[in-house]
N, C-alpha and C positions, 0 to 999 in steps of 0.2 A: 376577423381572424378565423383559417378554417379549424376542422376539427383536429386536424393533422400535427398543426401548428399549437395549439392549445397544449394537446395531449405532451408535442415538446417542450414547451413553457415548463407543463407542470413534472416534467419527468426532473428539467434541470433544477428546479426551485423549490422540488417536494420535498427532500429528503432521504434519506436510506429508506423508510418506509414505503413511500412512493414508489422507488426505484426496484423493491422486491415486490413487490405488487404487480407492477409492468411485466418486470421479468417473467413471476409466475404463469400471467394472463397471454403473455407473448409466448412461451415455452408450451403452455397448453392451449392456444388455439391455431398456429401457424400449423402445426406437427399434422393437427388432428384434418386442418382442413388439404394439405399439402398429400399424406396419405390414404385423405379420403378420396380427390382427385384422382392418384394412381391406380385405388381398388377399382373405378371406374372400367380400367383398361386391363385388367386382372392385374396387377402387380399390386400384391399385399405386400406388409413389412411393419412387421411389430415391434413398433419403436422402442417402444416403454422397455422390452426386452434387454436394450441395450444400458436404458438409464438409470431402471428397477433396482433397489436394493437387493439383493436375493440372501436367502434365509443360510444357505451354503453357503460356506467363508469361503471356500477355494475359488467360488467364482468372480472372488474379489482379484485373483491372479491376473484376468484378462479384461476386467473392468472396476479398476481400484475407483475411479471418479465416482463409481455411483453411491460410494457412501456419503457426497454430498451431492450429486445431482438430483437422485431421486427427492430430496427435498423441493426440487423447483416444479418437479411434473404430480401431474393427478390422472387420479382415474373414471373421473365425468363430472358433470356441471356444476353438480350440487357440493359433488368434494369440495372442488373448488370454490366456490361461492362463501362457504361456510370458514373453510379455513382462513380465505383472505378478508372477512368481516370480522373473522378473530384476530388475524394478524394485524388489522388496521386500528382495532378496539385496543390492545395489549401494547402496540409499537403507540398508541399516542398517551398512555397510563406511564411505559416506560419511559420513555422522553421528557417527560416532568421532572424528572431523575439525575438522568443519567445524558452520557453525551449520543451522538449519533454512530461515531466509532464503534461504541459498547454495544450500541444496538444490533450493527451488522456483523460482529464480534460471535454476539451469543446466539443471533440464529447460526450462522455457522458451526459454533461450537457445541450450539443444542442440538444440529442437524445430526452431525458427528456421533455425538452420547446415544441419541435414541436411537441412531441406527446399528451400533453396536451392542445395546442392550435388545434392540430386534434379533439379532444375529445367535449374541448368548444363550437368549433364551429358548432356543431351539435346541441347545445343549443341556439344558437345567430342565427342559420338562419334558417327560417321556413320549406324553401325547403329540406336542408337536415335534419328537423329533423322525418320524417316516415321511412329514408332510417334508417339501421344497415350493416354498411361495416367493413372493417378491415382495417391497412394499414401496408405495410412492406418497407424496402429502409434503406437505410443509405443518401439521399435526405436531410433531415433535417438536421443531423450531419453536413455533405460536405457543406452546405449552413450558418451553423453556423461559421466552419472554414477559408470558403473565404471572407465572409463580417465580419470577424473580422480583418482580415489580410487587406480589402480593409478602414475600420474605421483606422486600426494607420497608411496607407502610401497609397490613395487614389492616388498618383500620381507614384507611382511603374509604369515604362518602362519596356513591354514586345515586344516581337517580336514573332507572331505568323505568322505560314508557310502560304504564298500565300495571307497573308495580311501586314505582316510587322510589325512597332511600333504601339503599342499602350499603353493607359494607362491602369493598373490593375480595375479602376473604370467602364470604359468600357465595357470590360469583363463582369464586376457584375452585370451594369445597363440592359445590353442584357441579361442576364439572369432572373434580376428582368424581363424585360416585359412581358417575355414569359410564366414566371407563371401566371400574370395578365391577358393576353390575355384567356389563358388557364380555368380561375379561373369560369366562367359562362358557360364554353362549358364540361369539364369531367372532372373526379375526384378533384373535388373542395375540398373537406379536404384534400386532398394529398397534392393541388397547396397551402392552407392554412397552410399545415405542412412546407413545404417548406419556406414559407414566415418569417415563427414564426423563423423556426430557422435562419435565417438571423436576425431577430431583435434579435436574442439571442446572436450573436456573437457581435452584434454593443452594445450591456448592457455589453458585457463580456470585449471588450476592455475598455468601458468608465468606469467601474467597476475598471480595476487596473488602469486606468491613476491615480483615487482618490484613490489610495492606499489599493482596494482590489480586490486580486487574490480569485475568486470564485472558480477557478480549484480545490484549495487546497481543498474545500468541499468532493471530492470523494477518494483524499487520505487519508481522514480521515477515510471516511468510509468505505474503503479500510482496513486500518490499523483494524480499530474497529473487524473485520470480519475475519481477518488473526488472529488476537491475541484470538479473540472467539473460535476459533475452531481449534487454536493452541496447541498439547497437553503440557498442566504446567510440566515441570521438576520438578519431586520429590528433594526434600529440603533430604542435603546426612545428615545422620544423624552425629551427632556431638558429641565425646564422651570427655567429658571435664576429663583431668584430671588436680588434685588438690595437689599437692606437701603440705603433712603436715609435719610440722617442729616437731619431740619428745620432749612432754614434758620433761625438766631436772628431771631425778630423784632426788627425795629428799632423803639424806641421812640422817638415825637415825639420830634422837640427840645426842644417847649413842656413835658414830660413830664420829660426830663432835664434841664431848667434848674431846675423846680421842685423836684425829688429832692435837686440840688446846692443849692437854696438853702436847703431844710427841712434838710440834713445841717451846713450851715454856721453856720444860727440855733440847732441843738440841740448845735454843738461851742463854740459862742458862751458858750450858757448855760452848760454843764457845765462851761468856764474860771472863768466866774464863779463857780460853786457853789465850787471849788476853791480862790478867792481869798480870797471872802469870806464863805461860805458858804451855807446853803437860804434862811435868813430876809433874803436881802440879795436877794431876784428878787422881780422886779413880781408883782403879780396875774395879767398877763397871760403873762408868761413861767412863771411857774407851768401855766396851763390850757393853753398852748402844748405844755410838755414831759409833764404828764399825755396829752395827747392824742398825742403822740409815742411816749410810752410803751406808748399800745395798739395 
């Protein structure tokens, strides 16, 4: 089997996890090697521009998609690299859990949360509000699905290499510090995106313990989007048919008086026959009832 064919195997057989994995790896390396190509021949074009999150809300006017695109794209190897060994680490802790729905549910919905607490918070703090940045990662998502997973089972025993047992909380809370530490020193809406979506996953778990799955939100609108631009099967047409019963024809009257009166001369005679017998009828009642008879 080639490598080609493998990679399809495991796209169709992996999972949602798998499936945002691909995407991400496919989103950031086609882009990267397609307008590295072009720069060759002068034609630059800064992609990310178009996918980027950006910190100004109005630029959501002319590219509303990128409050979840920018979740799919990165900004070099390592981003990447890191974010999809957490994504792969968090989506296979979640799925112990929860369904697969729920899973590509809450990256999208965590994608969403962190990207709007990136945006807000250029509103809320003085200092970043003269900058205009952008932000790209799947960061926020990954942060949504392990502190969701670490909100319903906080005491999850893992065993990581060259450290041993620990708890899943653990994990989490070394990860919280490090965006806090982070959060005054560089890319503070990033470490803010980040954060958000961690509180997105801890509302997304506490959310269905009270009995609502918020995931189902993007299957809907899923659904909505699939059925819009689904083309309507023409209605076959239908040719009714209608079985009419013939009217009875009406026979003359002159028709049914004479019917009545040959029934009346042939119940005439058969009295007689019955009184008196065969040999006691005329000639002509004879050739009457022969001809009755045919």
């Amino acid at each position: 089997m080639s490598i080609i064919e493998d990679l399809k195997l495991q796209y169709r057989i992996g999972g949602v996890a798998n499936r945002l994995i691909y995407w991400n790896v496919g989103l950031f390396a086609i882009p990267y090697i397609v307008f590295g190509i072009l720069s060759l021949f002068e034609i630059r074009i800064d992609f990310l521009s178009y996918v980027s999150l950006s910190s100004n809300p109005s630029d959501l006017l002319w590219k509303p998609w990128s409050l979840i695109s920018y979740a799919f794209f990165h900004g070099g190897i390592l981003h990447i690299l890191f974010n999809m060994i957490m994504l792969n680490f968090s989506s296979r802790l979640f799925t112990t859990y929860f369904t697969q729905k729920q899973l590509f549910g809450l990256y999208i919905l965590g994608s969403i949360f962190a990207g709007l607490i990136y945006i807000v918070s250029y509103f809320i703090f003085p200092a970043l509000a003269n900058s205009n940045t952008t932000l790209v990662g799947a960061s926020g998502a990954v942060m949504a699905i392990l502190f969701a997973t670490v909100t319903y089972n906080p005491l999850m025993e893992l065993r990581l290499l060259l450290i041993g047992n620990v708890k899943l909380w653990h994990i989490a809370l070394f990860i919280l510090i490090i965006d806090l530490i982070q959060l005054p020193l560089e890319n503070t809406g990033g470490h803010l995106a980040h954060l958000g979506g961690a509180f997105f996953g801890f509302l997304f778990i506490k959310s269905l313990q009270n009995g609502t799955d918020l995931s189902k939100i993007v299957s809907v609108v899923i659904d909505f989007f699939v059925n819009l631009f689904k083309p309507k099967k023409a209605t076959p047409f239908k040719k009714v048919h209608k079985n009419y019963k013939p009217e009875p024809k009406k026979e003359p009257a002159s028709r049914i008086v004479t019917k009545d009166k040959t029934q009346q001369q042939i119940d005439e005679i058969l009295d007689k026959i019955s009184q008196s017998g065969y040999d006691s009828l005329t000639k002509d009642e004879k050739e009457f009832l022969f001809k009755a008879g045919k």
